[in-house]
C-alpha positions in Angstrom: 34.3 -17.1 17.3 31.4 -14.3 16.7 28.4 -14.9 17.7 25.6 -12.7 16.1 22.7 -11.1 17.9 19.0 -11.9 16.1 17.8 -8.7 17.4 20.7 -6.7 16.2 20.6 -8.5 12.5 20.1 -5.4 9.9 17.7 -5.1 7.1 19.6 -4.5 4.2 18.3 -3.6 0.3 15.0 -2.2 -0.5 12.1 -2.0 2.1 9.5 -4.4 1.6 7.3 -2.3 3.7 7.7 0.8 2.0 7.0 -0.8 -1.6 3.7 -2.4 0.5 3.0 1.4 1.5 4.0 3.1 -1.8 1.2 0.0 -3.6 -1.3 0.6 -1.2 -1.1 4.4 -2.2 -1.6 3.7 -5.7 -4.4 1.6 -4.7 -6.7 4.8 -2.6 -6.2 6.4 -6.0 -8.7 4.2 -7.2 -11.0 5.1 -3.9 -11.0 9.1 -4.2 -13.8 9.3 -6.5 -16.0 6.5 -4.8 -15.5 8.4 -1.5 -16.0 11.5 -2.7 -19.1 10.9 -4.4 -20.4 9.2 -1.8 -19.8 11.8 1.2 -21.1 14.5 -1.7 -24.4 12.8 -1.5 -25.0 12.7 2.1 -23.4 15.3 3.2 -22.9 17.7 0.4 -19.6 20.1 0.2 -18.6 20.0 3.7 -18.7 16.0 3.9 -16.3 16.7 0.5 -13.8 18.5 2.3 -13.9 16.0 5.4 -13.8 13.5 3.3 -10.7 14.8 1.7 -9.0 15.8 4.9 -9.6 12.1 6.0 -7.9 10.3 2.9 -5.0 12.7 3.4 -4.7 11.4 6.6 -5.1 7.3 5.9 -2.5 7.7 3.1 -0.1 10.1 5.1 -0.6 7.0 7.9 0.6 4.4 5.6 3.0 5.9 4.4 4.5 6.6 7.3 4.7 3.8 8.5 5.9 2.0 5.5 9.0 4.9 6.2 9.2 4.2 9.6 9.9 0.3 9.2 12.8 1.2 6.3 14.2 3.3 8.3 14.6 1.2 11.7 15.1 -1.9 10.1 18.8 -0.9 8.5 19.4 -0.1 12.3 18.3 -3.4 13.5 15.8 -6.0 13.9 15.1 -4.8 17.7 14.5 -1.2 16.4 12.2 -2.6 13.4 9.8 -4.1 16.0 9.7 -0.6 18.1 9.3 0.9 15.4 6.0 -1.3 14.2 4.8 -1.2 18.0 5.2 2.3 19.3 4.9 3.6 15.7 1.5 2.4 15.2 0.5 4.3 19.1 2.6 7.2 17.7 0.8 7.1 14.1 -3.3 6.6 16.5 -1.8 9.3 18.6 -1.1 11.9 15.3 -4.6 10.7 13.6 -6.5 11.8 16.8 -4.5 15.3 16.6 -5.6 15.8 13.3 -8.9 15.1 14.0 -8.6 17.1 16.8 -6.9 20.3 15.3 -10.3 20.6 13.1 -13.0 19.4 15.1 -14.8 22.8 15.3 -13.5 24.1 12.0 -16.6 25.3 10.0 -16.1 23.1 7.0 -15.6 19.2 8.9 -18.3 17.0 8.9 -17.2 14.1 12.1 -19.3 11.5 10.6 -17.9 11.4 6.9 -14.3 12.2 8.8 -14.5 9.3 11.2 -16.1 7.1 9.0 -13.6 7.7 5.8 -10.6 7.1 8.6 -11.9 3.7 9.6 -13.5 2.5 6.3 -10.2 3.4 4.0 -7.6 1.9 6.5 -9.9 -1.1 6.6 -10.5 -1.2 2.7 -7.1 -0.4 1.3 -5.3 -3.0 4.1 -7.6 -5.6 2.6 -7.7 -5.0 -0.7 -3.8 -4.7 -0.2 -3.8 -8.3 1.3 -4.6 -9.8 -2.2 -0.8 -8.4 -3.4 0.9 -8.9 -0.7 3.1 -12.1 -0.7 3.4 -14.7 2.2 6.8 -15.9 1.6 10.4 -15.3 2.9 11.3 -16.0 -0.5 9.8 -12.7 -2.0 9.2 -10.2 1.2 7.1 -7.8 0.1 4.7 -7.3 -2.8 4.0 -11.1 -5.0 6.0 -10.7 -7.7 4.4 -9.9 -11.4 4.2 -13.3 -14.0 7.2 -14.1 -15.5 6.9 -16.6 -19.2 8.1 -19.9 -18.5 11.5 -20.1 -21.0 10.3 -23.9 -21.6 6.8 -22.7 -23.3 6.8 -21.9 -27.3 6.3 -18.4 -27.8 3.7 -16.7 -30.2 6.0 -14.0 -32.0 3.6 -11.6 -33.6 6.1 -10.7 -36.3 5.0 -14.1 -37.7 1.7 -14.0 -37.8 -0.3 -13.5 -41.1 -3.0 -11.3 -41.5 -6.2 -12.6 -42.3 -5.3 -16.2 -40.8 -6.7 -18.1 -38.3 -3.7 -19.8 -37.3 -1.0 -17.7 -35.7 2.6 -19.2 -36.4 3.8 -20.4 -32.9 7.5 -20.7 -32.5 10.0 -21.8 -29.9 12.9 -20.3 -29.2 14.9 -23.2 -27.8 16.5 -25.4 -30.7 
């Protein structure tokens, strides 16, 4: 009789954490402009350029991490949960490096920096909470809508034009 280990249980198929990374880059897309006008209104070219430096870093972070968990979980459900523990000190450890490595460059402004770093990771992880689902059934991002096959269907070939009243079909007998 074999007996199989939780911890060593392997992940198999597509990462749900890397799609959840991959959608929560698509997402800072939509907070480039905002930050950068923003930081070019306090702080002028150099908040820009910190600014910049700073999303690189959040979505660099996520994503990441989002590889990190694919990667250990088709090892093993032990190595998933190093990888989510000691990945996030290893992940604080390379964000204060990069911060580091430019400190005293000319063109970083810390405050836009630091507070692009903090704000974005908190933003985009709550933002991304919305699209995220809660269920074994669908790990992962919630999936999209799908029509109900027991609804009739409004097929736009039928319409007429000029008519108030589409022509609603159904497609089961």
């Amino acid at each position: 009789m074999s007996v199989t280990e939780p911890l060593g249980a392997r992940i198999e198929g597509p990462s749900p954490a890397m799609a959840v990374a991959v959608d929560i880059v698509k997402r800072a897309v939509w907070v480039v402009p905002v930050a950068l006008v923003i930081s070019a209104g306090f702080w002028g070219a150099d908040g820009v350029w910190s600014t910049m430096y700073g999303l690189a870093i959040v979505v660099i972070n996520f994503l990441l991490a989002g590889w990190m968990l694919a990667v250990t979980g088709r090892i093993g459900a032990a190595a998933m949960g190093a990888a989510a523990l000691f990945g996030f000190l290893l992940r604080l450890g390379l964000i204060m490096v990069a911060v580091l490595a430019v400190r005293n460059a000319p063109w970083v402004e810390l405050v836009p920096l630091g507070l692009t770093i903090i704000v974005t990771h908190l933003l985009l992880l709550f933002w991304e909470l919305r699209h995220v689902s809660a269920s074994l059934a669908f790990p992962g991002l919630k999936p999209g809508p799908t029509p109900n096959p027991y609804l009739p269907v409004r097929d736009r070939t039928d319409e007429t034009v000029g008519s108030d009243s589409g022509t609603v079909r159904s497609d089961h007998p």
